[in-house]
N, C-alpha and C positions, 0 to 999 in steps of 0.2 A: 079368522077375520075375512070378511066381504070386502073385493076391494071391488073401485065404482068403475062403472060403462065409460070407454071414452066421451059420453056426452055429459054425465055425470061431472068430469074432470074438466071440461070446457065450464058446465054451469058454474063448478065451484070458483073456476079462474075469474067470471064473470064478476058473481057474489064477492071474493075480494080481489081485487087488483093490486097489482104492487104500488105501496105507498099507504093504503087506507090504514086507517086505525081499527084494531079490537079490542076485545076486552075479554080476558081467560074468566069463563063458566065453571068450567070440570075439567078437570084433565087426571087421568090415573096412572099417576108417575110421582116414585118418590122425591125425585129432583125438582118435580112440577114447581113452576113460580107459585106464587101466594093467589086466591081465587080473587077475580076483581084488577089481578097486573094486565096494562095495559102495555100496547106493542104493537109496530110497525110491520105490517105485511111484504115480506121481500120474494115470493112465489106460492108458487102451489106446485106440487109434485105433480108424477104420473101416476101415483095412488091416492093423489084427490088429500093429502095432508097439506093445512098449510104451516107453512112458513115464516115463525115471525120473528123480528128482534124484540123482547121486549126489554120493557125500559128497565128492569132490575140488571141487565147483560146476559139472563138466559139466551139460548137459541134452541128451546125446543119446539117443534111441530105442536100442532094439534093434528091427533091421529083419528083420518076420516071415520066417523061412527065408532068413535071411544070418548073421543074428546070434545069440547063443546068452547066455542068465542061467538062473540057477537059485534058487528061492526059498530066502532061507538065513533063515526063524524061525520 
C-alpha cells in the first residue's frame, strides 16, 4: 500500500471536512456497508483514510487508494 504525501492528506481533509456527506463506491472489505450507503464524515486520518459513520452503524474508513465515496451534498 502507497500511503499519501502530507499534502496529499491536507487535500483529502479539504475534499471532506468533517460533517459532509458521502456515499460508499467500492470498498474491499467483507464487513463493507452495502455499495450506495451513505454516511457522515467524522475525519480523515494521517494515512489519508476517511472516516465515516454511516448511516447503517458501520464505522469503517474508506482506505486511501483501495476504497472509493463520493461527496453527495
Amino acid at each position: 500500500m502507497n500511503f499519501p504525501g502530507k499534502e496529499t492528506v491536507e487535500g483529502i481533509r479539504k475534499s471532506y471536512p468533517v460533517g459532509c456527506r458521502v456515499e460508499l463506491i467500492r470498498m474491499d472489505d467483507a464487513q463493507a456497508p452495502p455499495i450506495g450507503t451513505k454516511g457522515t464524515v467524522i475525519g480523515v486520518d494521517d494515512i489519508g483514510s476517511v472516516m465515516v459513520r454511516w448511516d447503517n452503524g458501520s464505522g469503517l474508513s474508506v482506505a486511501y487508494g483501495e476504497d472509493l465515496c463520493r461527496r453527495c451534498d
